[in-house]
C-alpha positions, 0 to 999 in steps of 0.5 A: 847554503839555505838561510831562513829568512822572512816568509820561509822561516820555520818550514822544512827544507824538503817542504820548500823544495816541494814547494819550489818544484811544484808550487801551490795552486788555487784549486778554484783557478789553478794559479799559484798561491803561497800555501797548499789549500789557498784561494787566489783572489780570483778563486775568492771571486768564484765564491758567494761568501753570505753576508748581512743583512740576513735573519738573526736565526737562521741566517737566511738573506734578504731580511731588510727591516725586520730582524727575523724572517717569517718563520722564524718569528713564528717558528711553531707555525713551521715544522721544518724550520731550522730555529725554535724549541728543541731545534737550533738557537742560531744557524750561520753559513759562509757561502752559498752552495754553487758549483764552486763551493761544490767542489771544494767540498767534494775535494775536502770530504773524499779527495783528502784535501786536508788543507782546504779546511784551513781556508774555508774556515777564515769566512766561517770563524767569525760567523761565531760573533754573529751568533753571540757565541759564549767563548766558552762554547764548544765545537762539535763537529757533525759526527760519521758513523764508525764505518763510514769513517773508517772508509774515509779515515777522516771526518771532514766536520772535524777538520773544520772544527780544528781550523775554526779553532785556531782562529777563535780559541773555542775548545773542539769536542768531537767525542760528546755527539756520536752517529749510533745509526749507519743512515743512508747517505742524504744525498738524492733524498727529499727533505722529509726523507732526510728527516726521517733518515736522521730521525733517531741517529744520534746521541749525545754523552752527559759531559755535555749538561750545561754547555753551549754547543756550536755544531760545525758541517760542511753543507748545510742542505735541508737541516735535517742533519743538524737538528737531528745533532741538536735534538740529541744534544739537547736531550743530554742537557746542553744549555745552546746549540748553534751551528755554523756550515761552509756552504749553504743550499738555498731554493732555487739555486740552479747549481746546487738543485742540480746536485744536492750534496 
């Protein structure tokens, strides 16, 4: 006779036979873990999870002394920067993007593994906190377009937004931010191609006046996605916007120039 007790309690009997016969595994290391989409510790080490110090903005590593990196304390003199007037308030990571993190990503937006959104937002939730977000902010996932989604049935952002929420209790509001323009995918282009390919892609409802936003992605490459989220939400009224990502490419890392997502 099956008896619930301890760990097991609450899970379907069908569940823990699965689990009994086919045992969760890391997908970093392949070891067994106690839930589907877990890292082992070792899986864990395979990652570059970002960390203070960085810049209070953009949270750009290797800021010592001072506070801010140059360009975003000076933020007029650079075009493409991610913070300043119009852009983004404050912009966070979890990792950096590797070949690791990579495939996470990869398994997460075309694999259908749902359930590594759960894991890759215990390090991206209390990112929030970083960014002095009001708890009264919204999380808004990085729209897809009505055909791309239809093609992939899910939107990865999304995922990622509802797991961050049940770590932080911010509301998630997918339908105030929309993609009105079938861009091209972003992947292979150079960065001002990918602001030009975003430029006029989104819009944002009246529902967002007054609010403070926290966009939510999976990889944040040039930026150009995000501020083209943040023009848009802006011209609606929303009072803030941040933006928190899972995984961040930096110049001149190796793996991530070898394939840009």
């Amino acid at each position: 006779m099956w008896q619930l007790t301890g760990r097991g309690k609450g899970r379907s009997l069908p569940r823990r036979l699965a689990s009994m016969l086919f045992p969760p595994r890391c997908p970093l290391t392949g070891d067994k873990v106690e839930e589907p989409g877990r890292f082992s510790a070792a899986g864990w080490g395979k990652l570059s999870l970002l960390a203070p110090p960085w810049c209070e903005a953009c949270g750009a590593t290797a800021v010592e002394e001072a506070p801010l990196c140059a360009s975003c304390a000076a933020p007029e003199r650079y075009s493409r920067n991610l913070t300043g007037r119009g852009r983004l308030d404050a912009v966070r990571s979890a990792m950096r993007y590797s070949e690791a993190s990579a495939g996470l990503v990869l398994e997460l937006k075309y694999a259908d593994r749902h359930d590594i959104a759960a894991t890759l937002a215990r390090p991206m939730a209390p990112l929030l906190k970083t960014m002095a977000t009001p708890q009264r902010a919204m999380l808004v996932p990085v729209p897809l377009h009505p055909k791309r989604l239809a093609e992939r049935r899910y939107n990865q952002a999304l995922l990622l937004a509802a797991a961050i929420a049940r770590h932080t209790g911010h509301a998630v509001a997918s339908a105030v931010l929309r993609r009105k323009t079938a861009t091209s995918p972003q992947k292979g282009l150079s960065v001002e191609g990918r602001y030009r390919n975003v430029a006029s892609a989104f819009a944002a409802n009246g529902s967002v006046t007054g609010q403070d936003i926290v966009l939510v992605d999976d990889v944040l490459t040039s930026g150009a996605t995000l501020i083209g989220c943040a023009k848009a939400l802006r011209r609606a009224g929303a009072r803030s916007v941040r933006a928190v990502t899972a995984a961040r490419v930096f110049p001149g890392t190796e793996g991530a120039q070898m394939e840009l997502p």
